[in-house]
C-alpha positions as CSV (number, residue, x, y, z in Angstrom):
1,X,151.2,-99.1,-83.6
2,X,155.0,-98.2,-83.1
3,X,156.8,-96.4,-85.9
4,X,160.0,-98.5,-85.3
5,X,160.0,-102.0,-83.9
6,X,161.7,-103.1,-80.7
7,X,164.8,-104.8,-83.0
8,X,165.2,-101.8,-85.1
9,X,165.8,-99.7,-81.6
10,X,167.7,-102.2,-80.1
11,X,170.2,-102.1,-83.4
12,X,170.5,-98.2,-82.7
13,X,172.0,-99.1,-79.6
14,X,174.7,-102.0,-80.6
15,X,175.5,-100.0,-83.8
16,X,175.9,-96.9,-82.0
17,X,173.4,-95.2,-84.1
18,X,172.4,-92.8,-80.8
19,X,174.0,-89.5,-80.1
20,X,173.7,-86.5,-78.1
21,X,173.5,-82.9,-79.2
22,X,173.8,-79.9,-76.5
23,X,172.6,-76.6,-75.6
24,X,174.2,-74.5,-73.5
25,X,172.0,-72.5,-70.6
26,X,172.9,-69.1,-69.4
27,X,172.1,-67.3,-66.1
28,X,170.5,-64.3,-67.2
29,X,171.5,-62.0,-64.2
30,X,175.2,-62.6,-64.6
31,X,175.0,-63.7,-68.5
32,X,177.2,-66.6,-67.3
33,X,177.2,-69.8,-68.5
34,X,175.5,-72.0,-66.3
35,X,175.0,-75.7,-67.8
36,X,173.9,-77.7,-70.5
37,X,170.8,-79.5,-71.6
38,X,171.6,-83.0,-73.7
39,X,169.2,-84.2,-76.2
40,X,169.2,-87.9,-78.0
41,X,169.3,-87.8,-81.7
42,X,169.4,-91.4,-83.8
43,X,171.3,-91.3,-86.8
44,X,169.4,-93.7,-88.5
45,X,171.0,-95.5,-91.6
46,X,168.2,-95.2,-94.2
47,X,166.2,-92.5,-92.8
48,X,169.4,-90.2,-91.9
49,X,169.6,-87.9,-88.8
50,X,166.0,-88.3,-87.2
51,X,165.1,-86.0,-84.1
52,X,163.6,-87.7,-80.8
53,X,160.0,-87.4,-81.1
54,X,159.7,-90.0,-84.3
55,X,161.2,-92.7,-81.8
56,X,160.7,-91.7,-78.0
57,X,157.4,-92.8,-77.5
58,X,158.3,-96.5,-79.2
59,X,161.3,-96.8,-76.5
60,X,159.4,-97.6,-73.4
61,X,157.1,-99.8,-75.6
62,X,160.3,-101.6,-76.4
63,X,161.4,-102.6,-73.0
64,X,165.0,-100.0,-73.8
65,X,163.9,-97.3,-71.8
66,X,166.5,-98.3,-68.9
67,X,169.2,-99.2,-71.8
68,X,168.5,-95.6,-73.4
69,X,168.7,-93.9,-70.0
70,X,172.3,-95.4,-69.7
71,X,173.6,-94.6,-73.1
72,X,172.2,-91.1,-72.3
73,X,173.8,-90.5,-68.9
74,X,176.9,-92.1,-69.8
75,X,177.5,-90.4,-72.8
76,X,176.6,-87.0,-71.5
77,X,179.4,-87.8,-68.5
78,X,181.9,-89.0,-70.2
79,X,181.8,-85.8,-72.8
80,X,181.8,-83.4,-69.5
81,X,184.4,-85.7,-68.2
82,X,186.5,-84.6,-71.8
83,X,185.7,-80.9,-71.7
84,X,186.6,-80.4,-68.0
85,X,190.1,-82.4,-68.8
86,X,190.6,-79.4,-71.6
87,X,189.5,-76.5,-69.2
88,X,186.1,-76.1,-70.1
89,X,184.0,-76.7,-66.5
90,X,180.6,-77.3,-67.4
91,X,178.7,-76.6,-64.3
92,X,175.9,-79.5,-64.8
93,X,173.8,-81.0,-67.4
94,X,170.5,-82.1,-68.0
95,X,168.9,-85.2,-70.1
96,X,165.1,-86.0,-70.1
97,X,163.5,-89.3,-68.5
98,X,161.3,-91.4,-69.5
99,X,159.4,-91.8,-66.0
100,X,159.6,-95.8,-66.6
101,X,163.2,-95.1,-66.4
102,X,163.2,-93.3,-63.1
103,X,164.2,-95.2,-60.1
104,X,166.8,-97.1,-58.8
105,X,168.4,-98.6,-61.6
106,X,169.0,-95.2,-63.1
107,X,170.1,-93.4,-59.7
108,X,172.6,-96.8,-59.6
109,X,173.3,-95.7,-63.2
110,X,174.0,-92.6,-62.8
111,X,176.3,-92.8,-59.9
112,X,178.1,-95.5,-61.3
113,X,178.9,-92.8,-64.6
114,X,180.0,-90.4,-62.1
115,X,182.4,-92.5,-60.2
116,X,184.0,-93.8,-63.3
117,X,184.9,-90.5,-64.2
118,X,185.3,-88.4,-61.1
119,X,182.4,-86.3,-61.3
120,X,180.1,-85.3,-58.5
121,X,176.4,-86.8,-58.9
122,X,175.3,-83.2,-58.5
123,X,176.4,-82.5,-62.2
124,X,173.9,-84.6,-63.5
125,X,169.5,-83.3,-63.5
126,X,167.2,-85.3,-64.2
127,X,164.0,-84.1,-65.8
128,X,160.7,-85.4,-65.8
129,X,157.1,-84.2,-66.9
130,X,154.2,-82.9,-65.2
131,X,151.8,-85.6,-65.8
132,X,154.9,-88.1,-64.1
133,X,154.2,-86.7,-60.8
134,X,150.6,-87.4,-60.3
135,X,151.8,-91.4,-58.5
136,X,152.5,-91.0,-54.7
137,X,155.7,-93.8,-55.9
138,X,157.4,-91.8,-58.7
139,X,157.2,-88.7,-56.0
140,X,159.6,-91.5,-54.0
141,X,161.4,-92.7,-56.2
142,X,162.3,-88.8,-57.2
143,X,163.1,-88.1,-53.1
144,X,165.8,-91.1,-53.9
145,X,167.8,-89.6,-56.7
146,X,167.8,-86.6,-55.1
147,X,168.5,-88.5,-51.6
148,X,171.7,-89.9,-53.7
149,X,172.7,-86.4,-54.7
150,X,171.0,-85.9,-58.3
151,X,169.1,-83.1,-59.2
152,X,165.3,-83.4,-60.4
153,X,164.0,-80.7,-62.7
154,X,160.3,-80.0,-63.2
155,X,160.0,-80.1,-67.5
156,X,157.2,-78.4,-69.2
157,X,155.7,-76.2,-66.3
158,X,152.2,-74.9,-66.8
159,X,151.8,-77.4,-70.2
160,X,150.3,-80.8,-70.1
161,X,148.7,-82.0,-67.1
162,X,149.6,-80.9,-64.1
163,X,148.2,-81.4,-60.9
164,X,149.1,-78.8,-58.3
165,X,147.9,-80.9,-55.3
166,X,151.0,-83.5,-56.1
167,X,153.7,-80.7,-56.6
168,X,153.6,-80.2,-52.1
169,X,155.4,-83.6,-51.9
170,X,157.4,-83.8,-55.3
171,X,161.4,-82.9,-54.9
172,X,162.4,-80.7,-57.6
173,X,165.6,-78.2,-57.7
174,X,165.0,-76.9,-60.8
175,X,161.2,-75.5,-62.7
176,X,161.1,-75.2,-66.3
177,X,159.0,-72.9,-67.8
178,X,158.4,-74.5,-71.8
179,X,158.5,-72.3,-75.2
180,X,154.8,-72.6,-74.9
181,X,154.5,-69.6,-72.7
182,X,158.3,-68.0,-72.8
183,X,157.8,-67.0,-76.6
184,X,154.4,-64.7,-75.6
185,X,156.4,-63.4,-72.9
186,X,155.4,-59.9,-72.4
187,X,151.6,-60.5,-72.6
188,X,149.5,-60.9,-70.3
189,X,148.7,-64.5,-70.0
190,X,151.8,-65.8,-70.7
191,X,153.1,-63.4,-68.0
192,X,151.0,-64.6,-65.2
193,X,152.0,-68.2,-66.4
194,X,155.6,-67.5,-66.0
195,X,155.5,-65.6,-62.7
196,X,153.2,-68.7,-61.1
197,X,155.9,-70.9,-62.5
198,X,158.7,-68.3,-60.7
199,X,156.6,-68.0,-57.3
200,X,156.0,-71.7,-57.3
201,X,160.0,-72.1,-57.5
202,X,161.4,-70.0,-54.9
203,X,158.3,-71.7,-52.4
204,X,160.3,-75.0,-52.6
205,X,163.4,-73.4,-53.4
206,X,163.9,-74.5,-56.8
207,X,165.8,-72.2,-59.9
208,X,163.9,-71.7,-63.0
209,X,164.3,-72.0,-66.4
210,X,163.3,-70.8,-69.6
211,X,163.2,-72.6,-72.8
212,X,163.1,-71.0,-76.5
213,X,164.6,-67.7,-75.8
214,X,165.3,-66.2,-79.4
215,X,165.5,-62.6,-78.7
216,X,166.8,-60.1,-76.5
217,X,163.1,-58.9,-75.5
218,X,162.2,-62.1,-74.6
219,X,165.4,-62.7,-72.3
220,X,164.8,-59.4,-70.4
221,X,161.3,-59.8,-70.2
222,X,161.7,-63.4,-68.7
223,X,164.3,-62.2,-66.5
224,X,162.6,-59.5,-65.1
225,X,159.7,-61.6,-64.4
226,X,162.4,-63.2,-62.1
227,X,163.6,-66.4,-64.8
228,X,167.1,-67.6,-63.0
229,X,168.3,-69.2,-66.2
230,X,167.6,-69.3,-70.1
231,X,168.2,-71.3,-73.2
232,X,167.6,-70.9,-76.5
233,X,168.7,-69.8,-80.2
234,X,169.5,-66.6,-79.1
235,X,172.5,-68.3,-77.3
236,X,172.7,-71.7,-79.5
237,X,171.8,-74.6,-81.2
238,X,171.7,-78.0,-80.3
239,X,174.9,-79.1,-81.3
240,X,177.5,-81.8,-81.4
241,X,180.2,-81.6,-79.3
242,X,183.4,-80.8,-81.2
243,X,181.5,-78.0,-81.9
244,X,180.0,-77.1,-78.2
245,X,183.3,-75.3,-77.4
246,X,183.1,-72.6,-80.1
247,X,179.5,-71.8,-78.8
248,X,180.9,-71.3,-75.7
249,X,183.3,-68.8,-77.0
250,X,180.8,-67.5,-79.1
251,X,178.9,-66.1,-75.8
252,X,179.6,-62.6,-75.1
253,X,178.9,-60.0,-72.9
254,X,175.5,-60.1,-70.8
255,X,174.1,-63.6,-72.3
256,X,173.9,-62.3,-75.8
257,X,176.2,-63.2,-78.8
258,X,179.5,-60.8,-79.0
C-alpha cells in the first residue's frame, strides 16, 4: 500500500512543495570541481522537510513519474542556467530516473529545458539502476538520450541486481560505484569491487564515480584504485542552492576543505 496517495503527490507538484538539494562532485586527480549531483526533497506541509525515499517508490505508482522527471530536470537547468549567468560554470549535473520515466518524453523534456536556457544537452546525466538494464528496450531507449546528446550514468554499481550479460549493449558515460563498497575501501573485498567497477569503465569508456567519501583515506584509497571523480561529506552536503556557492568556495586545495 502507498504511503502517500496519488492526490497528495500531485498537490506537491501544483503547490510547489518539491525541491532540489545539490552536491558538488570533485575530480580527485586535479581536486577540481567537476559537477553536481541534484536530489528531490518534498517539503511537505504537515510532515515538514521529508527525504526521497518515504515518497519515490509511490511516484511511478501514481502515474507522476514523467511530471516529476520534468520538475527535476527543469529545475536543476534553470538553477545552472542562474549560477553560470553569475560566473559560477558548473560543468554538468546529475538527477536520478525512474526507469518508467526514461524514454522519449524525457529526452524531449530534457532538450526542451536546455534550449530554453541555452545550455548544451551534454550538461545534463541521467542515472538509472542496475536492475533497469536487464530489458533489451530500456538498453534503446538509453542509446536515444545518449543519441540526442545526454549522458547515461550507471547508479549503484556492484549493488542490487545486476546482470553483467546486459551491460555489452547498455550506453553508459559514466559508472558509479555506491557507499556500499567506497566506505570499506581499503579492504579487500570492497577493493576488488571497486577496481571491477574501474576496469569495467574504461572497457566502454565510461568515467567513474564514487559516492560517500567522508575522509581523506577513503579519497586516496579510491583514487588510487583509479576512481575519476568523488562525492561526499568530505566535500559537502546536499544543499540548497543559495547556499551551493559558498560550498564551492569552501573547496580548497587538492579536493579537501581549505
Amino acid at each position: 500500500m502507498p504511503t502517500f496517495a496519488a492526490d497528495e503527490l500531485r498537490r506537491a507538484l501544483d503547490r510547489d512543495e518539491l525541491l532540489l538539494l545539490y552536491q558538488a562532485q570533485v575530480e580527485l586527480r586535479t581536486g577540481r570541481f567537476s559537477g553536481i549531483e541534484c536530489a528531490i526533497r518534498w517539503q511537505h506541509p504537515t510532515k515538514g522537510r521529508l527525504h526521497a525515499v518515504p515518497f519515490v517508490d509511490d511516484v511511478p505508482g501514481a502515474g507522476l513519474a514523467p511530471a516529476f522527471m520534468r520538475f527535476i530536470v527543469g529545475t536543476a537547468v534553470a538553477q545552472i542556467a542562474r549560477w553560470r549567468a553569475t560566473g559560477i560554470a558548473v560543468p554538468r549535473f546529475s538527477v536520478n530516473a525512474w526507469p518508467g520515466s526514461i524514454g522519449r518524453e524525457l529526452m524531449n523534456d530534457v532538450l526542451q529545458a536546455c534550449a530554453r536556457y541555452g545550455l548544451a544537452p551534454e550538461l545534463v546525466e541521467i542515472e538509472t539502476q542496475p536492475e533497469a538494464v536487464y530489458d533489451p528496450a530500456m538498453c534503446a531507449r538509453l542509446q536515444e538520450l545518449r543519441s540526442a546528446r545526454i549522458r547515461i550514468a550507471l547508479d549503484d554499481f556492484g549493488d542490487g541486481d545486476l546482470r553483467f550479460a546486459w551491460l555489452r549493449d547498455a550506453p553508459f558515460d559514466v559508472v558509479k560505484l555506491p557507499v556500499t563498497f567506497v566506505r570499506g575501501a581499503g579492504t579487500p573485498y570492497d577493493d576488488a569491487i571497486i577496481a571491477a567497477g574501474v576496469a569495467f569503465a574504461r572497457s566502454i569508456g565510461a568515467e567513474t564515480v564514487a559516492e560517500g567519501i567522508e575522509t581523506l583515506g577513503v579519497r586516496d584509497r579510491v583514487r588510487d584504485l583509479g576512481i575519476d571523480i568523488g562525492q561526499g561529506y568530505l566535500w559537502s552536503r546536499q544543499v540548497e542552492a543559495d547556499a551551493f556557492p559558498a560550498v564551492l568556495a569552501a573547496l580548497g586545495i587538492d579536493g579537501a576543505r581549505a
